[in-house]
C-alpha positions in Angstrom: 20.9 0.5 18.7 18.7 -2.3 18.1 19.8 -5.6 17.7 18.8 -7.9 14.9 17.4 -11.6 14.9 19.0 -14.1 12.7 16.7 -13.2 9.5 16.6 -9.5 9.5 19.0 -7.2 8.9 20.7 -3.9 10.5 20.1 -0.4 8.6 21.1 3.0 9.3 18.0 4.6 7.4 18.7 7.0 5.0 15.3 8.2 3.9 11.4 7.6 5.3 8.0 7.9 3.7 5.0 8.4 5.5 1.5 6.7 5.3 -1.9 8.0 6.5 -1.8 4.8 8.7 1.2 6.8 10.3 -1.2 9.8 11.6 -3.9 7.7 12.4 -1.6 5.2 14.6 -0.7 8.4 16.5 -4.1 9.8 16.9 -6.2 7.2 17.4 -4.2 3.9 19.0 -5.7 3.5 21.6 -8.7 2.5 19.9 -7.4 1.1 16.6 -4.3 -0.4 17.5 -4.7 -1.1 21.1 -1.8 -3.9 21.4 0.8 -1.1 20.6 2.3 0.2 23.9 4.1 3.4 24.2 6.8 4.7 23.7 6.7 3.9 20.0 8.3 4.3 17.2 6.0 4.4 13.8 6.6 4.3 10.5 6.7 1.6 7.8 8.7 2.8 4.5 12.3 2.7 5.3 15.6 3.2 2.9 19.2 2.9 3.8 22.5 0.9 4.3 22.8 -2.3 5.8 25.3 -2.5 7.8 24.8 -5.9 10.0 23.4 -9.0 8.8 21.9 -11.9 10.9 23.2 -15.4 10.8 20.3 -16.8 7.9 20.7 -14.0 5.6 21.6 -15.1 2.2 20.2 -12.0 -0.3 21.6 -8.9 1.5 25.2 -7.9 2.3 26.9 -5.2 4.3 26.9 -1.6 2.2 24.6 -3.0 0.6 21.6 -0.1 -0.1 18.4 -1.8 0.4 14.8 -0.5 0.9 11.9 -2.5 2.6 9.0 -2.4 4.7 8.7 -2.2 8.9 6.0 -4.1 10.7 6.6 -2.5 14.1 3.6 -1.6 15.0 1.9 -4.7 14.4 0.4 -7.1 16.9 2.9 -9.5 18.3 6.1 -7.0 16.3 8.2 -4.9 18.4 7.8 -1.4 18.0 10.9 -0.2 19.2 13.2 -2.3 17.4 11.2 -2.5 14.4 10.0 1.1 13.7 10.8 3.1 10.3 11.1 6.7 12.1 14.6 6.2 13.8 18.6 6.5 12.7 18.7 2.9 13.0 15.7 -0.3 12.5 15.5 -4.2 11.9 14.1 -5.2 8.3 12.8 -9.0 8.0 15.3 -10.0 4.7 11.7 -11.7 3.4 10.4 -7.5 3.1 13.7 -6.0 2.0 15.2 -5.6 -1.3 18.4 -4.2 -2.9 18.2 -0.7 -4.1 19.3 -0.2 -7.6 22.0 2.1 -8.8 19.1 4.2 -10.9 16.9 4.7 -7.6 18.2 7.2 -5.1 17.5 6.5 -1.1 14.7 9.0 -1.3 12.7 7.3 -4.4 13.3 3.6 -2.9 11.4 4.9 0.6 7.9 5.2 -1.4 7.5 2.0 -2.4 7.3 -0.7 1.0 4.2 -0.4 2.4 2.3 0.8 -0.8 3.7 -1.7 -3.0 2.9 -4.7 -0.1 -0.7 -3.6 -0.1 -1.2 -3.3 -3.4 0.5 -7.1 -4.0 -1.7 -8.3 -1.2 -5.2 -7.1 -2.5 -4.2 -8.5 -5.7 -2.3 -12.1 -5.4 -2.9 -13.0 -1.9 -5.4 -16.1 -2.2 -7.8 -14.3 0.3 -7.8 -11.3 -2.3 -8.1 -11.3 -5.8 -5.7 -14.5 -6.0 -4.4 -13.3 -9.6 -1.0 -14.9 -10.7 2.4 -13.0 -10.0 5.0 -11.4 -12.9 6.3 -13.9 -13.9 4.1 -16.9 -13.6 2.6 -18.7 -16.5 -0.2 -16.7 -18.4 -3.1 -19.4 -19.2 -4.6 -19.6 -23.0 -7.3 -16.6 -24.2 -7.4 -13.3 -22.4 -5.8 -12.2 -19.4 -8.9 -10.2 -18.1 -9.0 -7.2 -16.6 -8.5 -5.9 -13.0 -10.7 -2.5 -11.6 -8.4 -0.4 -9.5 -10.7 2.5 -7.8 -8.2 5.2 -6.8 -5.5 4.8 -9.3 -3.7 8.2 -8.6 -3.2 7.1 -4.6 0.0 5.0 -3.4 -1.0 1.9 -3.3 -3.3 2.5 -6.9 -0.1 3.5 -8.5 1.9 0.3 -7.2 -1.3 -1.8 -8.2 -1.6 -0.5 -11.7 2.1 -1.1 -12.0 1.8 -4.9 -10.5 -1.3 -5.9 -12.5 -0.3 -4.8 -16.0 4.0 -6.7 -14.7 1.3 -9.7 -14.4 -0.4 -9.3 -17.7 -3.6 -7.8 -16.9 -5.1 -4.5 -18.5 -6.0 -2.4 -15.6 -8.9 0.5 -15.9 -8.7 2.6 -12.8 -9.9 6.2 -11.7 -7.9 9.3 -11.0 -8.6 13.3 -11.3 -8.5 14.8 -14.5 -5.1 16.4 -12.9 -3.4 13.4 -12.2 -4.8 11.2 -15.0 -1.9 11.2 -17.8 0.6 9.8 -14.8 -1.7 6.6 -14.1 -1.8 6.5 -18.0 2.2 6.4 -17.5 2.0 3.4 -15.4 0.1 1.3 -17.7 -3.6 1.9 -17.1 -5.5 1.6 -20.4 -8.5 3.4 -19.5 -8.9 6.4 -16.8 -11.9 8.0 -15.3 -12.2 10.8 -13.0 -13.9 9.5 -10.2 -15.4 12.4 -9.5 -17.6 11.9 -12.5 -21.6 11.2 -11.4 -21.5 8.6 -14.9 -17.7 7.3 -13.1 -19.4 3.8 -13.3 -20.8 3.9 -16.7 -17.4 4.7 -18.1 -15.3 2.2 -16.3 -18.2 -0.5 -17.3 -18.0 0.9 -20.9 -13.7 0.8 -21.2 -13.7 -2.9 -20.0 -16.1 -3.0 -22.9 -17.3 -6.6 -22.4 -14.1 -8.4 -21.2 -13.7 -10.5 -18.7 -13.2 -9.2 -14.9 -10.8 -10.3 -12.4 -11.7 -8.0 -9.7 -11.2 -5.0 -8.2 -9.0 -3.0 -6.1 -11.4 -0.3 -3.7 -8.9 2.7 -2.6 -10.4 5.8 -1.2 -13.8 7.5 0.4 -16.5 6.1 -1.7 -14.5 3.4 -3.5 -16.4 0.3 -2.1 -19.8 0.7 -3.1 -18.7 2.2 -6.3 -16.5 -1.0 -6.9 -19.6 -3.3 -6.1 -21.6 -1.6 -8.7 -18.8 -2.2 -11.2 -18.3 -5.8 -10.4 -22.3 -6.6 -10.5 -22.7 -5.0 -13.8 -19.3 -6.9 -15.1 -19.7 -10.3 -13.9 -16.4 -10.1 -11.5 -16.7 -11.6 -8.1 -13.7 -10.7 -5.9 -13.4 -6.8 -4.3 -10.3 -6.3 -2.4 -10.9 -3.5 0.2 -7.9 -1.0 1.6 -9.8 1.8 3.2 -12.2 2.8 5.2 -15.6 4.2 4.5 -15.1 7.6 6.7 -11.9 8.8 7.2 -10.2 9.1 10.8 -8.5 12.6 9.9 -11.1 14.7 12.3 -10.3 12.0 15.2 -6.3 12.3 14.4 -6.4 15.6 15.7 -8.1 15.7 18.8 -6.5 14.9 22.3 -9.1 13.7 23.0 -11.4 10.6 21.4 -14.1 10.2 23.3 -17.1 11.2 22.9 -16.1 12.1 19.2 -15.1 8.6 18.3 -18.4 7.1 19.1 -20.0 8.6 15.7 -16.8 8.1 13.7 -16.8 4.5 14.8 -20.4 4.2 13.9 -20.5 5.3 10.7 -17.2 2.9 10.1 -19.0 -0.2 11.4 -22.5 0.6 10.1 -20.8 1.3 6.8 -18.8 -1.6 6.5 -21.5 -4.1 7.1 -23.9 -2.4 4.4 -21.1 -2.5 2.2 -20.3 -6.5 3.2 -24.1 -7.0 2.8 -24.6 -6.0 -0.4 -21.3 -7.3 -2.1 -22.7 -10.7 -0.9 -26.0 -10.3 -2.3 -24.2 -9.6 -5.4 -22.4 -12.8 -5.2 -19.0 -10.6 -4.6 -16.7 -12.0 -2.0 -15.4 -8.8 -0.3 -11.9 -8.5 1.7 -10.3 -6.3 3.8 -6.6 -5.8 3.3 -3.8 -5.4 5.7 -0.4 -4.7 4.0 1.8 -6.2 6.1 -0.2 -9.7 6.3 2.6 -10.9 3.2 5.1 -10.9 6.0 3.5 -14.6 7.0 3.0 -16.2 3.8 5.1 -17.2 0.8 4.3 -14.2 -1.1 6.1 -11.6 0.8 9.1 -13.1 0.3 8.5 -14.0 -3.3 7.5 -10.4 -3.9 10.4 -8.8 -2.2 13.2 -11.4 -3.5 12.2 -12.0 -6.3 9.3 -9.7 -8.3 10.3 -6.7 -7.2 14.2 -6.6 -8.2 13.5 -8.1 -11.6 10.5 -5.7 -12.1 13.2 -2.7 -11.8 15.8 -4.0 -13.3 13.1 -4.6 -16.5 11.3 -1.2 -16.1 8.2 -2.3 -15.1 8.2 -0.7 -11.7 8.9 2.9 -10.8 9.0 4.9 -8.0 5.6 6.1 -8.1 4.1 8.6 -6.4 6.8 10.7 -7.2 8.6 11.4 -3.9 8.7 15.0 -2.3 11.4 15.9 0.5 10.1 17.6 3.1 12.4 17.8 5.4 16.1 16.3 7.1 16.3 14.8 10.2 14.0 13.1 12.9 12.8 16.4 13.6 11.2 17.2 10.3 9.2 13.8 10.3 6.2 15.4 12.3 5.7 17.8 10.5 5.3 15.5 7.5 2.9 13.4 9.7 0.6 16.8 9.7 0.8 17.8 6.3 0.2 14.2 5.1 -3.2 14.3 6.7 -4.0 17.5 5.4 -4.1 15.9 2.4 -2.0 15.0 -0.5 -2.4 14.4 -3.8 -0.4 12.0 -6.4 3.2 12.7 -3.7 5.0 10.6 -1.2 6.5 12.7 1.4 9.8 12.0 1.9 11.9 12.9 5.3 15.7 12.3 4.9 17.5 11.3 8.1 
């Protein structure tokens, strides 16, 4: 039974989601999260019932149904008491919110760690540094904020979060998947699969003024760049990786496959970097759980995110899919997750 500090709170978890970053913790740690020392427990989206609250706890009750998101695995975190995948975990209050009557445990579990990345890459200052829901919209137009990847997790939570702020959001999803992004607010959708993808988005902002943009998925970076440049936006939030890690998350062993993988990242990366700057585009790599330090994470979680709810301009979005009950089921999940999924948040209930 862990024991919580004075500002977190005591849950029996009810329901988890899982991540990619879930996989690719598990299959590649020792390389991309070398701090974390085993065992381990993973996982970031967590719902469930409180049912102990530390002394400096003001928002959340006992029996109180709350959902929010675990920071275990990060550097300096503890990974045993803070971990998603386990009957009971620690949630900071500052990351946690009440779950209302019109969600069930298994909807609230897809929104912590998708919804904290997508507020970071767009209202952390190092980001896109747009305004929150709620604050003050200046005179003339709002602009418009470029969300490559609008069908994934954090897309969805992004479209949702921008348009709550006031922005118009164009994004790209699959043909399949485009009239649910539509749903969410997006004005404008393009199948990114599209060879003229670019020419579209540049022709649906149609002249307006860009924000930035939000680069999800294989591909999305350098796309995004050549969106900006042709726009006149200056700010490219970045929340993926150039080559995936799913061939790596696999194998028992990383080396020597890693050392291409790794390559291609870095070389990647720095090409990308490059020629944002020579675009006059400041580029940024975001880490969802970096709100957990600064006064947005607990503006988000206290106060955006029940009022955006309670409004309906959040939803659970990707819709959630079960796949399983108990601990068990959870690797399983893991595996089918990065065999790919498209527009879903699995959901294990424990």
């Amino acid at each position: 039974m862990p024991t919580h500090a004075t500002d977190e709170v005591l849950v029996r978890v009810r329901a988890v989601a899982v991540n990619p970053v879930d996989w690719v913790i598990q299959g590649t740690s020792r390389i991309t999260y070398r701090w974390l020392r085993t065992p381990a427990v993973l996982g970031s989206d967590v719902a469930g019932e409180v049912v102990a609250v530390g002394a400096a706890v003001k928002r959340l009750r006992v029996g109180q149904h709350v959902f929010g998101l675990a920071t275990g695995t990060d550097r300096g975190r503890d990974a045993l008491r803070e971990g998603a995948f386990q009957q009971y975990t620690t949630l900071l209050e500052r990351l946690a919110a009440p779950t209302p009557d019109t969600l069930a445990d298994e909807e609230a579990a897809v929104f912590p760690l998708a919804l904290s990345t997508a507020a970071c890459a767009l209202f952390q200052p190092g980001q896109l540094g747009l305004r929150m829901p709620g604050d003050p919209a200046p005179p003339g137009p709002a602009g418009v904020v470029v969300v490559w990847g609008g069908s994934t997790s954090v897309g969805m939570n992004a479209v949702q979060l921008a348009c709550a702020a006031g922005y118009d959001v164009v994004t790209t999803a699959s043909a399949k998947n485009a009239h649910t992004v539509l749903g969410l607010g997006a004005s404008a959708v393009v199948d990114h699969r599209s060879p003229s993808a670019v020419d579209e988005l540049v022709a649906a902002i149609a002249g307006r003024p860009v924000v930035g943009a939000v680069a999800l998925g294989a591909g999305s970076t350098d796309a995004s760049i050549d969106v900006l440049s042709r726009t006149g936006g200056t700010r490219l939030a970045m929340a993926s990786t150039p080559v995936s890690l799913d061939t790596l998350a696999g194998r028992r062993r990383l080396f020597p496959a890693m050392i291409p993988v790794f390559t291609r990242i870095g070389l990647g990366t720095l090409r990308s970097t490059l020629r944002a700057r020579r675009r006059g585009i400041r580029a940024a790599f975001v880490w969802g759980s970096s709100l957990r330090d600064d006064d947005m994470g607990a503006r988000l979680w206290g106060e955006v995110v029940p009022r955006a709810l309670a409004e309906g301009a959040l939803r659970a979005a990707p819709a959630p899919v079960v796949v399983g009950e108990g601990l068990g089921a959870i690797q399983g999940a893991l595996d089918r997750q990065r065999a790919g999924v498209s527009a879903q948040k699995l959901v294990v209930r424990l």
